[in-house]
C-alpha positions as CSV (number, residue, x, y, z in Angstrom):
1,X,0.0,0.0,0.0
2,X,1.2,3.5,-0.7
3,X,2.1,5.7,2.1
4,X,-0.6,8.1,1.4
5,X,-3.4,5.3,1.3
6,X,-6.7,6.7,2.6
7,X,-7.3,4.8,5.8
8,X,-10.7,3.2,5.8
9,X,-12.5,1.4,9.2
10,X,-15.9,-0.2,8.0
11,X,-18.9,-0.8,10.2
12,X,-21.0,-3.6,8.9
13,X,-22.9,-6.1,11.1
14,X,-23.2,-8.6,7.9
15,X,-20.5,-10.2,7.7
16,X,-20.1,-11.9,4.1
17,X,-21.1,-8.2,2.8
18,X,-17.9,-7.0,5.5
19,X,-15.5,-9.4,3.3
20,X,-16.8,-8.6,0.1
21,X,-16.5,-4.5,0.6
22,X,-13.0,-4.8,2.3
23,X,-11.5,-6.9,-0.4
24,X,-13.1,-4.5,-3.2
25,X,-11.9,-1.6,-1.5
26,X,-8.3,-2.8,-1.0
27,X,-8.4,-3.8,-4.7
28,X,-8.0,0.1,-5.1
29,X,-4.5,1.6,-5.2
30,X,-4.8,4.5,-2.9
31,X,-7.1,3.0,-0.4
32,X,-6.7,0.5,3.2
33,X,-9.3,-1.0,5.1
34,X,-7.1,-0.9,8.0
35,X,-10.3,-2.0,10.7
36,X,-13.8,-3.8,11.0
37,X,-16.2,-4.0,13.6
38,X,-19.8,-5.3,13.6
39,X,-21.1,-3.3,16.5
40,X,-20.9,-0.1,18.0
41,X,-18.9,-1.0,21.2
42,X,-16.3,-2.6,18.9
43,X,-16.7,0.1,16.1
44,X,-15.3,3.1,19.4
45,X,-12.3,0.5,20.2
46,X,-11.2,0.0,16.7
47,X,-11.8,3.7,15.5
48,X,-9.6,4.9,18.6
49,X,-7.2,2.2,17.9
50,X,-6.7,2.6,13.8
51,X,-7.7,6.4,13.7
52,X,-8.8,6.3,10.2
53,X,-9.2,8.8,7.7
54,X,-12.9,7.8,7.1
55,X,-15.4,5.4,8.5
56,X,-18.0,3.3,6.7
57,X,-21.1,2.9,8.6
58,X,-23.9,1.0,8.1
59,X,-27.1,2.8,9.7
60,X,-28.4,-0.7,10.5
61,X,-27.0,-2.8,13.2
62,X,-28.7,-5.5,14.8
63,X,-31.5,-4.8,13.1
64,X,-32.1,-1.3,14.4
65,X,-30.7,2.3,13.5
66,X,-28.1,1.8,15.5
67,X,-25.5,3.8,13.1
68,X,-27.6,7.1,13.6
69,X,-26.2,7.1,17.4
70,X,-23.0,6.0,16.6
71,X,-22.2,8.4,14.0
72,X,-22.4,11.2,16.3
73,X,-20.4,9.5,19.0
74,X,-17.7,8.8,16.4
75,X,-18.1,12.2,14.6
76,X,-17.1,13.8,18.2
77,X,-15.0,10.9,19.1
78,X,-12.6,11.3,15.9
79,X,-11.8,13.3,13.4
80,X,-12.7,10.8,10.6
81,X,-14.9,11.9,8.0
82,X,-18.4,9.3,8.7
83,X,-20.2,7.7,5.1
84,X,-23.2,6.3,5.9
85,X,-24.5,3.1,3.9
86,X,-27.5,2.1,3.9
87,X,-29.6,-1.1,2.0
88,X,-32.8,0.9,2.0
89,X,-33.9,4.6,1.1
90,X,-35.6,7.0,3.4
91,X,-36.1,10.4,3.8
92,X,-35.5,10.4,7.6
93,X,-32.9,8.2,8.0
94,X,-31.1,10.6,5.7
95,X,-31.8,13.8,7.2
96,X,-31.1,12.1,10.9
97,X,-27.5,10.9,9.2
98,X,-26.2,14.5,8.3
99,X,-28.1,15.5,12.0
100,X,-25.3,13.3,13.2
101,X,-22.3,14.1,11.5
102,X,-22.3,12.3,8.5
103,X,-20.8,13.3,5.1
104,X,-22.2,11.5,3.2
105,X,-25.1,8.6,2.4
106,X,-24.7,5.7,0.3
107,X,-27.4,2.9,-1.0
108,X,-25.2,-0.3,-0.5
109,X,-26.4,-1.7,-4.4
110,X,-24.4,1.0,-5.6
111,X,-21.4,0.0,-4.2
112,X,-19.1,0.7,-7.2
113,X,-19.4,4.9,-6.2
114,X,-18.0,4.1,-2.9
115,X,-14.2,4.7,-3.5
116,X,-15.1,8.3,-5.1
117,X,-17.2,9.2,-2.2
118,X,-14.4,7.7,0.3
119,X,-11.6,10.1,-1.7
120,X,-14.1,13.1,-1.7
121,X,-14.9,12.6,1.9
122,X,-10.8,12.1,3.0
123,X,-10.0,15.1,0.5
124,X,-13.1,16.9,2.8
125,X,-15.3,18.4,-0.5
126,X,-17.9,15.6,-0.2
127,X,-20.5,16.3,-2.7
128,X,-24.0,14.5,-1.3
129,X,-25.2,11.5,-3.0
130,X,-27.7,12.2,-5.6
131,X,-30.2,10.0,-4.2
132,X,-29.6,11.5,-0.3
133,X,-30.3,15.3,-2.2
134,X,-33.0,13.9,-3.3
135,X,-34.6,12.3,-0.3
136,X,-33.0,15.4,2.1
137,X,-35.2,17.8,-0.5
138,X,-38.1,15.3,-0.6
139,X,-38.2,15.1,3.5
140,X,-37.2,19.2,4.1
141,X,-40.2,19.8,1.6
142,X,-42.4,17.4,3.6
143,X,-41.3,19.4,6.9
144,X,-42.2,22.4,5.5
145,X,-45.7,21.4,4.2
146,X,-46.4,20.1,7.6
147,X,-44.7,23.6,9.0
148,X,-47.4,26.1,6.6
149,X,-50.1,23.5,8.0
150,X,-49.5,24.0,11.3
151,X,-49.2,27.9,10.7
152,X,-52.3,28.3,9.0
153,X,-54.2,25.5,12.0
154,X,-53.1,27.9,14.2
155,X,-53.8,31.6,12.4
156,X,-57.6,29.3,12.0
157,X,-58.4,29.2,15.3
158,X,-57.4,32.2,16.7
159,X,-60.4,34.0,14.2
160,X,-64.2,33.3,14.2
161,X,-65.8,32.4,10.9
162,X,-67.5,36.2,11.0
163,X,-63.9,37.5,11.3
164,X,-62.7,35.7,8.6
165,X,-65.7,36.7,6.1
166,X,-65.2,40.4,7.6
167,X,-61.4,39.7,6.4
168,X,-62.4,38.8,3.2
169,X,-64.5,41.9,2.0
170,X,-61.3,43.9,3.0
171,X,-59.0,41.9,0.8
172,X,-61.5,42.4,-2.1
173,X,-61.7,46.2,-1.5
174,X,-64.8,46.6,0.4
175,X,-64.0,49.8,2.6
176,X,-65.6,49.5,6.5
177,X,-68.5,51.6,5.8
178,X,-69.5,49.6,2.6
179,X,-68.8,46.4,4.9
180,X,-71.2,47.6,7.5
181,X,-73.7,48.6,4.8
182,X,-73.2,44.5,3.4
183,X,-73.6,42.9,6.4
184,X,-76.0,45.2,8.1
185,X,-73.8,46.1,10.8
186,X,-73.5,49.8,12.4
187,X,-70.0,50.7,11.1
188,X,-69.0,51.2,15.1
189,X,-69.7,46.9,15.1
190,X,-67.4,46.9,12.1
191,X,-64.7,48.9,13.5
192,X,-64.4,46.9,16.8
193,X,-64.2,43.7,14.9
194,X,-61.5,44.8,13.1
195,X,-59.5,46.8,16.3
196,X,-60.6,42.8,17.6
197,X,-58.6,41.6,14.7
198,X,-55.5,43.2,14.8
199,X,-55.2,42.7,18.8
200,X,-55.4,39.1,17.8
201,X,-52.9,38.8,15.0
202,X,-50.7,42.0,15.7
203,X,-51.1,43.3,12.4
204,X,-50.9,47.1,11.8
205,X,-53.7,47.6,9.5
206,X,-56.9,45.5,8.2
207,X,-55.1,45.4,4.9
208,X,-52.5,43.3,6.1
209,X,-54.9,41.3,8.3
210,X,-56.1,40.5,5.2
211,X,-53.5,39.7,3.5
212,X,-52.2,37.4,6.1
213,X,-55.2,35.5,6.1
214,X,-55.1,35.1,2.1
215,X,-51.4,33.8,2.3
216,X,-52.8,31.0,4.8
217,X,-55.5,30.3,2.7
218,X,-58.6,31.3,4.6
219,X,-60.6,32.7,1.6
């Protein structure tokens, strides 16, 4: 091996898939798996021990998401550069893996992109998978969805139905008086729904009461 080998340790509770990745990686000319473990306990000692340039990490160990934990212990714990692997796709697993530390996030079937990401991630530009900026968009998108719905739950229920039609006839230009005249309201009922309004939302005008309850889709 040359001298300037990028030092590899590779968590990986299966172990014919272990063998198969270590003699595929040493096959490489500027690469060394120089340690293996197939748990987390194991994966600290031999990580201390070998001090790698960059660790291999399978988010699954014993059947759970045990690599999620681990790669912020060893994130802290070293200054290798962590590459998640992973047999199955998902948005949360993903976003959770760069939570921890992680560089990167590999789909095991694609095995033949692991040396680039190992040379990227030991050269510290990692450039994310394609599929993990996919899923981290997919999931980030799905947070914010959930986000505006929460928003717009709450702006909801802090406005009565009559509020919300009152609302309305200000976003389509209805000024207070014609409002009052609409509804049959004195204008002084119209008024205090709207100072009502804006002591609620903490707008400055009706205008942008309006507005604001447009942008959350109220009307």
């Amino acid at each position: 091996m040359s001298e300037r080998a990028i030092s590899i340790v590779l968590v990986e509770d299966d172990p014919d898939w272990r063998r198969g990745l270590i003699a595929y990686l040493n096959g490489e000319p500027d690469m060394e798996v120089v340690g293996e473990a197939d748990h987390a306990d194991a994966a600290l000692t031999v990580v201390a021990e070998r001090n790698p340039d960059v660790i291999l990490l399978d988010i699954m160990l014993a059947d759970s998401p045990e690599g999620l934990r681990l790669a912020a212990e060893l994130s802290v714990a070293s200054n290798a550069r962590v590459i998640m692997l992973t047999s199955m796709e998902d948005r949360a697993f993903v976003v959770e893996a760069f939570r921890a530390g992680a560089v990167n996030y590999l789909v095991k079937s694609d095995f033949t992109s692991i040396p680039s990401a190992v040379r990227k991630a030991a050269e510290d530009r990692s450039a994310i998978d394609g599929s993990a900026a996919r899923l981290m968009l997919e999931e980030f998108r799905r947070l914010k969805k959930l986000e505006r719905e929460y928003e717009t739950d709450k702006f909801k229920r802090m406005l009565t139905p009559s509020e919300v039609q009152l609302l309305s006839m200000i976003h389509e230009g209805y000024s207070q008086t014609q409002i009052a005249e609409k509804s049959f309201l004195s204008l002084r009922t119209v008024k205090n729904h709207v100072n009502n309004i804006l002591r609620k939302l903490g707008g400055k005008s009706s205008k942008e009461a309006a507005q604001r309850a447009k942008d959350n889709d109220l009307f």
